[in-house]
N, C-alpha and C positions, 0 to 999 in steps of 0.2 A: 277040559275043554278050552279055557283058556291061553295053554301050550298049543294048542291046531292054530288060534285066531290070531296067535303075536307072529309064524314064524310056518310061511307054504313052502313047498316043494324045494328042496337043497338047502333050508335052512334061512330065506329069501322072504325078508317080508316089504311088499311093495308099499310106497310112498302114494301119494293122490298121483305127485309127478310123476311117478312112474308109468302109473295107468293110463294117464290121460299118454304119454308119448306113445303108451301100444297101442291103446285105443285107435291115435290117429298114423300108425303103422297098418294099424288091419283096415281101416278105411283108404291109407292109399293102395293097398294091394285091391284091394276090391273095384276100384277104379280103373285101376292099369292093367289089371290080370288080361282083360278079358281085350285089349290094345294088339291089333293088327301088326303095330311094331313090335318086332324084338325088344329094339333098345328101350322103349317107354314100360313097354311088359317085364321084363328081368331087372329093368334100372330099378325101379320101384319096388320089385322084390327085394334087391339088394339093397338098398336106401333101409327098407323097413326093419333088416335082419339087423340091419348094422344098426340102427337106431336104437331098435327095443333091447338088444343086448347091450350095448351102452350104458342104456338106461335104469336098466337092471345092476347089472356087475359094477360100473365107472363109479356108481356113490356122487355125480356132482351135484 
């Protein structure tokens, strides 16, 4: 059980900081998604993809 809780999906075990930068990826998508504009609607999708995989993979 121990081996599931050190180390999720691809071998990836998130940091607090991790979390908290997706955490606040999936809150700005949730705010923008739903944005009449394009550019504020996909910016912020993009913003957030780029951010949490950063976050993820970068190690800073």
């Amino acid at each position: 059980m121990d081996l599931l809780a050190s180390a999720g999906p691809f071998g990836i075990s998130p940091s607090t900081d991790q979390l908290i930068v997706i955490n606040l990826a999936a809150i700005l998508v949730g705010t923008t998604f739903n944005s009449p504009q394009k550019l504020i609607k996909w910016g912020g999708v993009i913003i957030a993809v780029v951010t949490s995989t950063c976050a993820i993979w970068c190690q800073h």
